[in-house]
N, CA, C and O atoms as CSV, one atom per row, in Angstrom:
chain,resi,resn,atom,element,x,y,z
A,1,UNK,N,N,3.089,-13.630,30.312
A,1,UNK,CA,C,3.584,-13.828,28.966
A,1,UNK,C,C,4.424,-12.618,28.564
A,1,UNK,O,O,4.107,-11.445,28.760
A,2,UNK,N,N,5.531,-13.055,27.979
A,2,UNK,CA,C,6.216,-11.740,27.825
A,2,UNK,C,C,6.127,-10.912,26.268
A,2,UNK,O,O,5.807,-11.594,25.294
A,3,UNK,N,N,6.390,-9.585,26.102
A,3,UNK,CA,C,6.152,-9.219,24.985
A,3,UNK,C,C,7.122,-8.533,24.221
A,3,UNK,O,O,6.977,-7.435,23.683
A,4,UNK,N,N,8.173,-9.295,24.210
A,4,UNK,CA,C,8.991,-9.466,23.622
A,4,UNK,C,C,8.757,-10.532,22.252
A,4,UNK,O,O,8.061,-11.547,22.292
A,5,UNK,N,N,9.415,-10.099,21.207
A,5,UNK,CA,C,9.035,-10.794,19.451
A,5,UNK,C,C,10.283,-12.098,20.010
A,5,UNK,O,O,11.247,-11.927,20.756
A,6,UNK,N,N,9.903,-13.144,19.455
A,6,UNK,CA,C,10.926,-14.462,19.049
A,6,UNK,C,C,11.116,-13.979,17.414
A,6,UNK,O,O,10.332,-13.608,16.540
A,7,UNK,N,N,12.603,-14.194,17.492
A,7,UNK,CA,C,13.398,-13.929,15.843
A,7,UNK,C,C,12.515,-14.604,15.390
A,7,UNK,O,O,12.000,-15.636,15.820
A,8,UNK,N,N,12.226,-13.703,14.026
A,8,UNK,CA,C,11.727,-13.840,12.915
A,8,UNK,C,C,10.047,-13.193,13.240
A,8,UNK,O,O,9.444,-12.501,12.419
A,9,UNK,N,N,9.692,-13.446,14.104
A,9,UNK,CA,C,7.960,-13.156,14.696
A,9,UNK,C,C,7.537,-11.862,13.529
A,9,UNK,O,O,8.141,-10.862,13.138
A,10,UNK,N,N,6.851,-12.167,13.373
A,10,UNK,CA,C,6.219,-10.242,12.989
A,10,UNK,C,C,5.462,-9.875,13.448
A,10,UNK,O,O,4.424,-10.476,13.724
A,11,UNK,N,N,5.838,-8.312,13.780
A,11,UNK,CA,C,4.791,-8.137,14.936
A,11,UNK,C,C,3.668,-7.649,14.277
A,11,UNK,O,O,3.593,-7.768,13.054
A,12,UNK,N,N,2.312,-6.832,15.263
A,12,UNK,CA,C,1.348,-7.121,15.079
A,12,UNK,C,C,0.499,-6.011,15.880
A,12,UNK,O,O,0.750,-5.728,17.051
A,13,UNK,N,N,-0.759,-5.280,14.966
A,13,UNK,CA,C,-1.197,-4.417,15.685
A,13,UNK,C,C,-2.446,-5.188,16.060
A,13,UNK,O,O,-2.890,-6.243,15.607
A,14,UNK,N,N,-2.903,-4.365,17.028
A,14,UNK,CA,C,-4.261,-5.082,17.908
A,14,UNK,C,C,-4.742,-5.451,16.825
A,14,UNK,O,O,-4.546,-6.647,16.608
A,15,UNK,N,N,-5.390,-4.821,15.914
A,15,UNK,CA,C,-6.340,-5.710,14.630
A,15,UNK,C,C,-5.999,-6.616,13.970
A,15,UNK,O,O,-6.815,-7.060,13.162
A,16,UNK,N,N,-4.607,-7.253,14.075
A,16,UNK,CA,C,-3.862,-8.405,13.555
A,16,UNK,C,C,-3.476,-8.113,12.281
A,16,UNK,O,O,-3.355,-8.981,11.417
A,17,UNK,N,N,-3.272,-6.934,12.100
A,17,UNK,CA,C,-2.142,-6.448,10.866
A,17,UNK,C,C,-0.415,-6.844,10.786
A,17,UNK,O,O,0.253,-7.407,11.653
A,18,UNK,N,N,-0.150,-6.542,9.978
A,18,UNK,CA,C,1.616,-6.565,9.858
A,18,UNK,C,C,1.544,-4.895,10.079
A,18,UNK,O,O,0.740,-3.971,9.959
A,19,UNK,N,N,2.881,-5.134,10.466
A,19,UNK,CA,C,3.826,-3.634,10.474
A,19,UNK,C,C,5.236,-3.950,9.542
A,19,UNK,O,O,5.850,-4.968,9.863
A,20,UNK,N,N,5.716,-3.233,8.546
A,20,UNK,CA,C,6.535,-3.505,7.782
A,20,UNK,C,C,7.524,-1.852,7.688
A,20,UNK,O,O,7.231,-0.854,7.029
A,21,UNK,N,N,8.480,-2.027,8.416
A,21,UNK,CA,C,9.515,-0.622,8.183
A,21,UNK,C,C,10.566,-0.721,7.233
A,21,UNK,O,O,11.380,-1.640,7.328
A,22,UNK,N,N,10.632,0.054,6.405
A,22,UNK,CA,C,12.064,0.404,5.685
A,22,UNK,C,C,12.271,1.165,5.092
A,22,UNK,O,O,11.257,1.854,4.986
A,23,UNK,N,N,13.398,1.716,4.311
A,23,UNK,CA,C,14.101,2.580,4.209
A,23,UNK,C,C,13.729,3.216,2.651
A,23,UNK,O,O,13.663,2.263,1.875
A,24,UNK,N,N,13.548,4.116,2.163
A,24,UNK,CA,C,13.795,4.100,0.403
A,24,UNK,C,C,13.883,4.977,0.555
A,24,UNK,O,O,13.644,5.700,1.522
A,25,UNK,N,N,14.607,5.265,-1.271
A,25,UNK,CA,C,15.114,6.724,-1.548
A,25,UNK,C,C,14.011,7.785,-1.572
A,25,UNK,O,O,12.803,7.582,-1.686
A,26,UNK,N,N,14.825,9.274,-1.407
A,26,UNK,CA,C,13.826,9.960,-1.591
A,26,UNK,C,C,12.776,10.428,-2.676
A,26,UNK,O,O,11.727,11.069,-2.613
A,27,UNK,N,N,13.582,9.767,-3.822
A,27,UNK,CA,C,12.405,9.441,-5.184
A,27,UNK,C,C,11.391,8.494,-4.930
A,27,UNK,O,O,10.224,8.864,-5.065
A,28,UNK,N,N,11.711,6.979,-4.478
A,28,UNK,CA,C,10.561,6.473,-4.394
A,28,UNK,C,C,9.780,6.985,-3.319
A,28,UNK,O,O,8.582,6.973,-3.602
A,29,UNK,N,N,10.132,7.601,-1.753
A,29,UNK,CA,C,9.034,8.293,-1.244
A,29,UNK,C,C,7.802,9.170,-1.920
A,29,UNK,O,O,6.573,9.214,-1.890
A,30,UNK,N,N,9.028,9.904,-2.608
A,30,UNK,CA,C,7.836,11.242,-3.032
A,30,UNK,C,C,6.590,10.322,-3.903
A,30,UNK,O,O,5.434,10.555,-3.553
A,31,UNK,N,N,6.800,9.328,-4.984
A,31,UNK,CA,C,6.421,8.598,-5.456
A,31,UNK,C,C,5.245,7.713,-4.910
A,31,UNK,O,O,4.289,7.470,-5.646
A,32,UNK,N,N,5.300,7.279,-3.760
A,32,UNK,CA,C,4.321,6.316,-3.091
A,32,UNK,C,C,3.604,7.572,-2.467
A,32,UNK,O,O,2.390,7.554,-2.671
A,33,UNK,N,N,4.114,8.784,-1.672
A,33,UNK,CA,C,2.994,9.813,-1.418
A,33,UNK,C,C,2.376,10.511,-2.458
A,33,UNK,O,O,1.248,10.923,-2.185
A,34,UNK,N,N,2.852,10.789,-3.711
A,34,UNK,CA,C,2.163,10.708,-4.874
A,34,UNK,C,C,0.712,9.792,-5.587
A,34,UNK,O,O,-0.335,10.136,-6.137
A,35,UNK,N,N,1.230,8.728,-5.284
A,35,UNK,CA,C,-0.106,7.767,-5.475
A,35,UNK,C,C,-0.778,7.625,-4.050
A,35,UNK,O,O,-1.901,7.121,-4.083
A,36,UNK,N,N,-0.438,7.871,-3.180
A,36,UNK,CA,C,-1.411,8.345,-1.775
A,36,UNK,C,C,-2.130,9.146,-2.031
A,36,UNK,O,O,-3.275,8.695,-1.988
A,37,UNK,N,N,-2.087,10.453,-2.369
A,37,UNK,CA,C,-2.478,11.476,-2.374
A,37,UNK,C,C,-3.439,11.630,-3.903
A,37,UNK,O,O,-4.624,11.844,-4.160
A,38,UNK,N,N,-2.514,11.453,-4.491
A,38,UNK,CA,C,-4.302,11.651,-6.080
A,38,UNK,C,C,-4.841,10.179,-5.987
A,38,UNK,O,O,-4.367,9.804,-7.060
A,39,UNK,N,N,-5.420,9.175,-5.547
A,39,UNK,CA,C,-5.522,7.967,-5.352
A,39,UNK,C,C,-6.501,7.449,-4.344
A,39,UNK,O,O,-7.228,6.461,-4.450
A,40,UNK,N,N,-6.324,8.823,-2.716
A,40,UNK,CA,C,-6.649,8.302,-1.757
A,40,UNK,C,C,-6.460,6.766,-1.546
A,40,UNK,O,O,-7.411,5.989,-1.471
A,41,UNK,N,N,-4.959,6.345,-1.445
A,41,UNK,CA,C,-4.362,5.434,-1.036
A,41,UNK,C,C,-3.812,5.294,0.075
A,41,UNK,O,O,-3.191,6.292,0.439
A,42,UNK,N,N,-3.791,3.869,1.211
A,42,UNK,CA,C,-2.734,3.644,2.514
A,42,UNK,C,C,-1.147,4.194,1.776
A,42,UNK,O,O,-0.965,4.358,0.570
A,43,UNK,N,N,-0.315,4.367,2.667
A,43,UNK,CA,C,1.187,3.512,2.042
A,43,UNK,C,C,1.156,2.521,1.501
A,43,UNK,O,O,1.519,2.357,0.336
A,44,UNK,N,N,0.453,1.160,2.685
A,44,UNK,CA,C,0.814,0.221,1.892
A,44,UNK,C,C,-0.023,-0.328,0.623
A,44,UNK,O,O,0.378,-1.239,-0.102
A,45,UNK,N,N,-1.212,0.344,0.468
A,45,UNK,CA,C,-1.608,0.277,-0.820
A,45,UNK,C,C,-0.867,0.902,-2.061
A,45,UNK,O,O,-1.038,0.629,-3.249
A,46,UNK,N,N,-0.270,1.526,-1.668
A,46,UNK,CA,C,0.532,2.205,-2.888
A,46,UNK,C,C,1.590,1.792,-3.401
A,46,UNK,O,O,1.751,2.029,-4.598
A,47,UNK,N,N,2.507,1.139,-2.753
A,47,UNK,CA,C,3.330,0.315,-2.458
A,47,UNK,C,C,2.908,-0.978,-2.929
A,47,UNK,O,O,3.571,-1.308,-3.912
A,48,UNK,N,N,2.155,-1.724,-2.630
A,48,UNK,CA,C,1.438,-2.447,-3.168
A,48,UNK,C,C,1.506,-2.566,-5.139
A,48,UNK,O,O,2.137,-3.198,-5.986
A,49,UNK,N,N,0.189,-1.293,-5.073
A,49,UNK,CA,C,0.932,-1.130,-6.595
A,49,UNK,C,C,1.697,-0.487,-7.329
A,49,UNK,O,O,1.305,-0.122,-8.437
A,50,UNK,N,N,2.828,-0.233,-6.927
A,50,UNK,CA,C,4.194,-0.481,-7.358
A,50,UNK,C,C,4.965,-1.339,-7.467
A,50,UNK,O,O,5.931,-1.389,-8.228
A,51,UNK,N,N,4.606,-2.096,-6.713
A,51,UNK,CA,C,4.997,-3.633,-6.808
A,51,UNK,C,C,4.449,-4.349,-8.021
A,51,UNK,O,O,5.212,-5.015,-8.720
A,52,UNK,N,N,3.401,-4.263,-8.252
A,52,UNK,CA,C,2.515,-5.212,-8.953
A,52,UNK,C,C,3.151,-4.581,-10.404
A,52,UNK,O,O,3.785,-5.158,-11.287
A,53,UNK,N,N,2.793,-3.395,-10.307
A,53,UNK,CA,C,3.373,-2.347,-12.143
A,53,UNK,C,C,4.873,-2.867,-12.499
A,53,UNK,O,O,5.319,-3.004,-13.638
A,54,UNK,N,N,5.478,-3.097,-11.415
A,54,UNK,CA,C,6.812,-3.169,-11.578
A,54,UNK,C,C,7.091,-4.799,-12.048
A,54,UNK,O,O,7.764,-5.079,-13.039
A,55,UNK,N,N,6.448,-5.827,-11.152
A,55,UNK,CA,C,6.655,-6.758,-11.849
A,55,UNK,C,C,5.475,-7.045,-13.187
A,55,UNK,O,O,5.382,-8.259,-13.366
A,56,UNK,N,N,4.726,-6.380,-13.983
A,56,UNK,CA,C,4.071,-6.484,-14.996
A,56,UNK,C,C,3.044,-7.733,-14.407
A,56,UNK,O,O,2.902,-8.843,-14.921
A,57,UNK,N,N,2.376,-7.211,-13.180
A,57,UNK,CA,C,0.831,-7.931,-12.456
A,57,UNK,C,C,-0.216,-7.260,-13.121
A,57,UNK,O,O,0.174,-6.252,-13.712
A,58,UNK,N,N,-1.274,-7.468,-13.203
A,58,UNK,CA,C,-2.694,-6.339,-13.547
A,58,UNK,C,C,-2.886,-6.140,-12.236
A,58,UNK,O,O,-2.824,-6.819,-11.211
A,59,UNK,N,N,-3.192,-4.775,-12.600
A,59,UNK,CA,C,-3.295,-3.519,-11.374
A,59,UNK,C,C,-4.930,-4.437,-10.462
A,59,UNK,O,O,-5.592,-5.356,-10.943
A,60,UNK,N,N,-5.074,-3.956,-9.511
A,60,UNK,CA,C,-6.203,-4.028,-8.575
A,60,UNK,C,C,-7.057,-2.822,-8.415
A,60,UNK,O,O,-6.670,-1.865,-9.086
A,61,UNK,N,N,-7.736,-2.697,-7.957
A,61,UNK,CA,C,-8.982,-1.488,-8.018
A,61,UNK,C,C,-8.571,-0.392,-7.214
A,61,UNK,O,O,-8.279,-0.867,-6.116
A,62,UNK,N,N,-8.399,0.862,-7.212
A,62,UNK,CA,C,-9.058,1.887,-8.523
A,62,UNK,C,C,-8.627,1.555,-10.031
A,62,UNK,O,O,-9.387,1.577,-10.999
A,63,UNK,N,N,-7.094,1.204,-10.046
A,63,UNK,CA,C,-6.155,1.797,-11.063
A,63,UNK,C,C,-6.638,0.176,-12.636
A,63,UNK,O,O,-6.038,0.013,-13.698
A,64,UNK,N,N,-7.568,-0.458,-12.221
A,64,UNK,CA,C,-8.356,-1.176,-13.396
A,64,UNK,C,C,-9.630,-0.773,-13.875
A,64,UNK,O,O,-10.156,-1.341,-14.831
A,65,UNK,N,N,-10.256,0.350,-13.157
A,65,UNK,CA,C,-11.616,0.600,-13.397
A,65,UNK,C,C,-11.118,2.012,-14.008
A,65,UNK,O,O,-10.130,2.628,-13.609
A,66,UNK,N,N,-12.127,2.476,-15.222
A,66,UNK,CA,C,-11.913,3.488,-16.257
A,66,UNK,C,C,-13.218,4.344,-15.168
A,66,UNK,O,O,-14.202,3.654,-14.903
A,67,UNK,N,N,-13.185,5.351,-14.768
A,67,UNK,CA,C,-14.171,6.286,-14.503
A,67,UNK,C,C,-15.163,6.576,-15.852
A,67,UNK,O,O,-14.828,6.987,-16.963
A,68,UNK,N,N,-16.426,6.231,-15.371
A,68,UNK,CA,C,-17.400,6.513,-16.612
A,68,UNK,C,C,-18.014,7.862,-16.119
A,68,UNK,O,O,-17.853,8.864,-16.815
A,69,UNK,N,N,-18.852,7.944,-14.712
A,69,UNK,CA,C,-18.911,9.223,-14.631
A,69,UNK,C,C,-18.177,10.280,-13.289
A,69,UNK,O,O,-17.320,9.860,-12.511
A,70,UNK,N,N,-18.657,11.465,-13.273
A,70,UNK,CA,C,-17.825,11.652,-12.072
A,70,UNK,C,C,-18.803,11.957,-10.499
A,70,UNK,O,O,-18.418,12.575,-9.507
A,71,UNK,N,N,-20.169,11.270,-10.731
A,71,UNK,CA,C,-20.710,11.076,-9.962
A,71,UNK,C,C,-21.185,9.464,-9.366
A,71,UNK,O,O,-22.177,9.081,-8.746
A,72,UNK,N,N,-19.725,8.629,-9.986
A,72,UNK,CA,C,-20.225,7.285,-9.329
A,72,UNK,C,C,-20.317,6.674,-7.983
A,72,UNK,O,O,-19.658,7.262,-7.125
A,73,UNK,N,N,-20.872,5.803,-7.660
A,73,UNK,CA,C,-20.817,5.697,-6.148
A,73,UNK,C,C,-20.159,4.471,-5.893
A,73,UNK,O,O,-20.512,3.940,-4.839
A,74,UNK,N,N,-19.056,3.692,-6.745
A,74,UNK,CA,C,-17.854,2.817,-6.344
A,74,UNK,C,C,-16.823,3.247,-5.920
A,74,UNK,O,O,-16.263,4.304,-6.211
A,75,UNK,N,N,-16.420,2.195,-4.979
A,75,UNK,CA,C,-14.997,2.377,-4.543
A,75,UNK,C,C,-14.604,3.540,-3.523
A,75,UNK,O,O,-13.433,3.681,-3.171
């Protein structure tokens, strides 16, 4: 079997993820490693919600849950 992609295919890591590459400015980089980093977020979680803020979605978890204390054990 060969392993080569047929147009359009997406490829695929052993765990049956997507892989998604592209390009952005260097504002939105700093931006998505920004919410990586105070967040402990993937890329593509961050990315994610930027997407969602941008089209006016309700956010997904952390960024819907209010911290009550700072010893909780969610998330």
């Amino acid at each position: 079997m060969s392993s080569r992609r047929r147009y359009g295919e997406q490829p695929r890591s052993r765990a049956g993820r997507h892989f998604i590459q592209t390009q952005v400015r260097t504002d939105v980089y700093l931006r998505v490693r920004e919410l990586m980093e105070h967040h402990n977020l993937s890329a593509s979680g961050a990315v994610h919600h930027l997407l969602r803020e941008r089209f006016g979605l309700p956010p997904l978890p952390p960024f819907n849950q209010h911290p009550v204390s700072t010893d909780s054990t969610h998330g």
